[in-house]
N, C-alpha and C positions, 0 to 999 in steps of 0.2 A: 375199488369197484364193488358195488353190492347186488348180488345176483336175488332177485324176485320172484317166485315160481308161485303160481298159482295152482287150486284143485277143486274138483268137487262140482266140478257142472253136469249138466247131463240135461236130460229129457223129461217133462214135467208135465202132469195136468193141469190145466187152471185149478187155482185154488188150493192145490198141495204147496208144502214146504221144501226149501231146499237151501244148504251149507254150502257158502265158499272156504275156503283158506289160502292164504298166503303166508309166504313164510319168506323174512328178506333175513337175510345174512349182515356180518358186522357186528362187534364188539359194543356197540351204545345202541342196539336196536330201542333201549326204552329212550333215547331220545326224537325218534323217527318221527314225525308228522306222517302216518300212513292213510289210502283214500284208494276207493272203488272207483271206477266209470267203466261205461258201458257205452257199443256202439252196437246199434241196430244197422243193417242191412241199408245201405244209400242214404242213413243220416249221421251228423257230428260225431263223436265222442262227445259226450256227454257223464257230467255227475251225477256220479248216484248218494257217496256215503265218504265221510269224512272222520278220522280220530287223530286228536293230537297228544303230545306227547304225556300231558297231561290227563288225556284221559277226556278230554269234551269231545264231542262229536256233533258232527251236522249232517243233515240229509236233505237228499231233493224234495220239493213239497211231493211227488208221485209218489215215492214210498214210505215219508213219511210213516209210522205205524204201523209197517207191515216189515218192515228190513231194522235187522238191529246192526249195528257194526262194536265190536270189541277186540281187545287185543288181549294177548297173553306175553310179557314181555319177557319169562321164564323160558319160552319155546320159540321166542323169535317170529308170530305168529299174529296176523288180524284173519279177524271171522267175519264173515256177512250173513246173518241167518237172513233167510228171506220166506216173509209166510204168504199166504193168499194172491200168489202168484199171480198175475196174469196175464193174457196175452204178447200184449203191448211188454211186457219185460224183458221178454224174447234179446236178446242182445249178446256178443262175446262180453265179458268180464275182463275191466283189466284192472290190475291191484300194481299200484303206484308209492313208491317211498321218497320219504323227503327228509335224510339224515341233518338236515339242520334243524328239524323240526319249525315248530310253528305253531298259532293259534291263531283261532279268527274265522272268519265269511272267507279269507283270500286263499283257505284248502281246498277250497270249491273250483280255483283254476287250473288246468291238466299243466300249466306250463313252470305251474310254482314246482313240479314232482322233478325228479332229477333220475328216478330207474324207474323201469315199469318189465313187468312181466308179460310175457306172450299171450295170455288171456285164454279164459275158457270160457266154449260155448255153453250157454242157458237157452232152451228150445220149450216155451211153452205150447202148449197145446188145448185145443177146446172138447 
């Protein structure tokens, strides 16, 4: 079992920066496929940001250029920096692991993840 815990949401201007973390447990964490989504308020789950095991990463075209996703595989640990916030980002955070890892477009499906953490809210504001 790999337990998932996310951190680091909170309450935000448009246009300010803001840090997730996660941090998933288990012994091969450098082989995890890890991956963000987000669910706003009465729409899908939805993908934001993608890192495989390797090290590639993919993101939604929305945040493209403004969300970075990196891992730290010394601390067990992926980051989502996210700059120029806005509105529309407003959503809970959920950080997703996939200990068999993986590479590809197919990290972009919630159903390929196999743990997910309880997720924290992100609350932009204007």
């Amino acid at each position: 079992q790999v337990q998932v815990v996310e951190s680091g949401g909170g309450l935000v201007q448009a246009g300010a920066s803001l840090g997730l973390s996660c941090t998933a447990s288990g012994r091969t964490f450098s082989n995890y496929a890890m991956a963000w989504f987000r669910q706003a308020p009465g729409k899908e789950r939805q993908f934001v940001a993608a890192i495989s095991w390797s090290g590639n990463t993919y993101y939604t075209d929305s945040v493209k250029g403004r969300f970075t996703i990196s891992r730290d595989n010394a601390k067990n640990t992926v980051t989502l920096r996210m700059n120029s916030l806005k509105l529309e980002d407003t959503a809970v955070y959920y950080c997703a692991a996939k200990p068999l890892g993986g590479e590809g477009w197919g990290l972009r499906s919630a159903d390929r993840y196999d743990y997910w953490g309880q997720g924290t809210q992100v609350t932009v504001s204007s």
